[in-house]
C-alpha positions in Angstrom: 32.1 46.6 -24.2 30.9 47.9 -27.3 27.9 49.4 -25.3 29.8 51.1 -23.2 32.3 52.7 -26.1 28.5 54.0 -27.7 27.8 55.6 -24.2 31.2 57.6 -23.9 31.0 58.3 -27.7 27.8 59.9 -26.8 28.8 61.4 -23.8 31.7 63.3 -25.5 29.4 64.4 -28.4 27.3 65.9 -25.6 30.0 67.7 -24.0 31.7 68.7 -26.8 28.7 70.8 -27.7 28.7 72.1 -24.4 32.4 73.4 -24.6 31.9 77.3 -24.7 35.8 79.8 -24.8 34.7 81.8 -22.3 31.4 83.4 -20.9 29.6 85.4 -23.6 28.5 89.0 -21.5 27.1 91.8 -23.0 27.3 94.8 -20.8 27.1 98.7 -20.7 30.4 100.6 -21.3 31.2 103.0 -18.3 30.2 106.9 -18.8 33.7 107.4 -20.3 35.1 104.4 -21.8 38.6 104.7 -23.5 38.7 105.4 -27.1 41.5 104.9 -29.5 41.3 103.9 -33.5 42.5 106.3 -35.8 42.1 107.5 -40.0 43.1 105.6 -43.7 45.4 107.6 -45.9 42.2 107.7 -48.3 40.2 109.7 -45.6 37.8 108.8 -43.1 38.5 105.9 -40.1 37.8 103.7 -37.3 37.0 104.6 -32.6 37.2 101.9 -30.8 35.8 102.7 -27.3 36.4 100.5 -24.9 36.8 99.5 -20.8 37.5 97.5 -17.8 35.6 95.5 -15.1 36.1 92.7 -12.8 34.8 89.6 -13.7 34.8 87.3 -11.1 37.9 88.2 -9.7 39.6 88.0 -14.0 39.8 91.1 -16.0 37.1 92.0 -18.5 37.4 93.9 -21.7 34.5 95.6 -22.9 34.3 97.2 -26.4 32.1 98.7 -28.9 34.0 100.1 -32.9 32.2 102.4 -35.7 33.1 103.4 -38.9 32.9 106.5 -40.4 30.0 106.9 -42.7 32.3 108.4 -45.6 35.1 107.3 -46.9 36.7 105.2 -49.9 35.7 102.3 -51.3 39.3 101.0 -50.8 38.7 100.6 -47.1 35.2 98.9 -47.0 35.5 95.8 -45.3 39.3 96.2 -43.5 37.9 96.4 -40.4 38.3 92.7 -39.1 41.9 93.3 -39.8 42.6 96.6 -38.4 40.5 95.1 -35.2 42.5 91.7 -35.4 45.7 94.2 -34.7 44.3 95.8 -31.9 44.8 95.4 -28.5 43.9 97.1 -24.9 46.5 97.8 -22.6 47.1 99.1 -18.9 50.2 101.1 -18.8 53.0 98.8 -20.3 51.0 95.6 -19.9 49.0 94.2 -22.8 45.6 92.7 -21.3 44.4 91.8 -24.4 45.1 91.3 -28.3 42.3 91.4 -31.0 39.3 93.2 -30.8 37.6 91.2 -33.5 34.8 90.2 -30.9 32.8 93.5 -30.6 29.9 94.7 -31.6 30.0 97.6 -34.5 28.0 100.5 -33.5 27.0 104.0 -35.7 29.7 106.6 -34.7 28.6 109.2 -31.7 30.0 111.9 -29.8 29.7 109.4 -26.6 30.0 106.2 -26.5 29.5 105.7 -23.0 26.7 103.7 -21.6 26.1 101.7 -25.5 25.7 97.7 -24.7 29.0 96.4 -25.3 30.9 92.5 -26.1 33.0 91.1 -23.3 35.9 89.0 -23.4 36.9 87.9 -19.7 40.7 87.6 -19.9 43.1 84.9 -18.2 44.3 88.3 -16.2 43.7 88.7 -12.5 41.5 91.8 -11.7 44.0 93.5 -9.2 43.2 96.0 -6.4 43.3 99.7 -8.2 42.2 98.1 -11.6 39.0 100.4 -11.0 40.8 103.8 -11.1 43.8 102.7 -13.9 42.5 104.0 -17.5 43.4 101.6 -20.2 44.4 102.4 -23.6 43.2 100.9 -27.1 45.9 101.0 -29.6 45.6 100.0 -33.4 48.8 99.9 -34.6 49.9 101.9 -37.9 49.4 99.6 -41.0 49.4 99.1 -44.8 46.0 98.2 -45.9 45.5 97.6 -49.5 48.1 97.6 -52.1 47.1 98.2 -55.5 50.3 99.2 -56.7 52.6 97.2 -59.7 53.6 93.7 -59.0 57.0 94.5 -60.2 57.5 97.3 -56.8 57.4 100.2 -59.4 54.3 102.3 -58.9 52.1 102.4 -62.3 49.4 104.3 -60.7 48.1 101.8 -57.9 46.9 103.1 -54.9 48.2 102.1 -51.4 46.3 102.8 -48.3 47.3 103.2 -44.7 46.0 103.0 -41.9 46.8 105.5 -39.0 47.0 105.4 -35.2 46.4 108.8 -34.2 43.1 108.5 -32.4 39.3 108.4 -33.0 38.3 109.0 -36.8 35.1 107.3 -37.1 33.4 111.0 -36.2 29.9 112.0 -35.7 28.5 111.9 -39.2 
């Protein structure tokens, strides 16, 4: 008896290591992959580009995010929130929330054909997925907070965070 508890003990150890969430692909984004992100009240911002494929008959979301190159101090480091926020859409139906898995990229005019994370997603790939665009939203969001405990403002700064498209840039 005992032997046999060691053996499934074992077994389960094995398997447990084994256990993966999902396939890990890497792929090339389309030539004109959706982009959505937007800019922080302090100046520069976040593009999320992103797109769609069939994955063995589930949906795939494909993504790549940059930064822009200049901006405050304030808003170094927010972007696994703002991304944790995010989601990709096809018309009114969400495919799929947080966009913490992809890869950070420099920020380009094009960000089509860059290698690109994959999530597959519980969604069935249907027939006209190919041609439907889909759309990244961030939503609009307070960021940092730096104003006086009490609510009054002594001077602290607060930060936003604001959906209205690309702001990563080119430089």
């Amino acid at each position: 008896m005992r032997f046999v508890k060691a053996i499934s003990v074992a077994c389960l150890g094995l398997m447990a290591g084994c256990v993966s969430p999902g396939p890990e692909v890497v792929a090339r984004l389309g030539d004109n992959p959706a982009l959505g992100g937007g800019s922080y009240s302090t100046g520069g911002g976040i593009t999320v580009a992103a797109d769609m494929r069939n994955y063995e008959g589930r949906t795939m979301v494909c993504g790549v995010w940059a930064k822009s190159r200049q901006q405050s101090i304030l808003t170094k480091m927010v972007e696994p929130q703002l991304l944790g926020t995010g989601s990709v859409s096809i018309g009114s139906e969400t495919v799929l929330r947080g966009l913490g898995f992809m890869r950070e990229v420099a920020p380009a005019a094009d960000y089509g054909g860059l290698a690109a994370d994959c999530v597959v997603t519980g969604r069935a790939w249907r027939a006209g997925d190919e041609a439907r665009a889909p759309v990244v939203r961030i939503p609009r969001q307070q960021l940092v907070n730096e104003a006086d405990a009490d609510g009054g403002d002594a001077g602290g700064v607060i930060v936003y965070f604001r959906a209205d498209g690309p702001g990563a840039g080119t430089r």
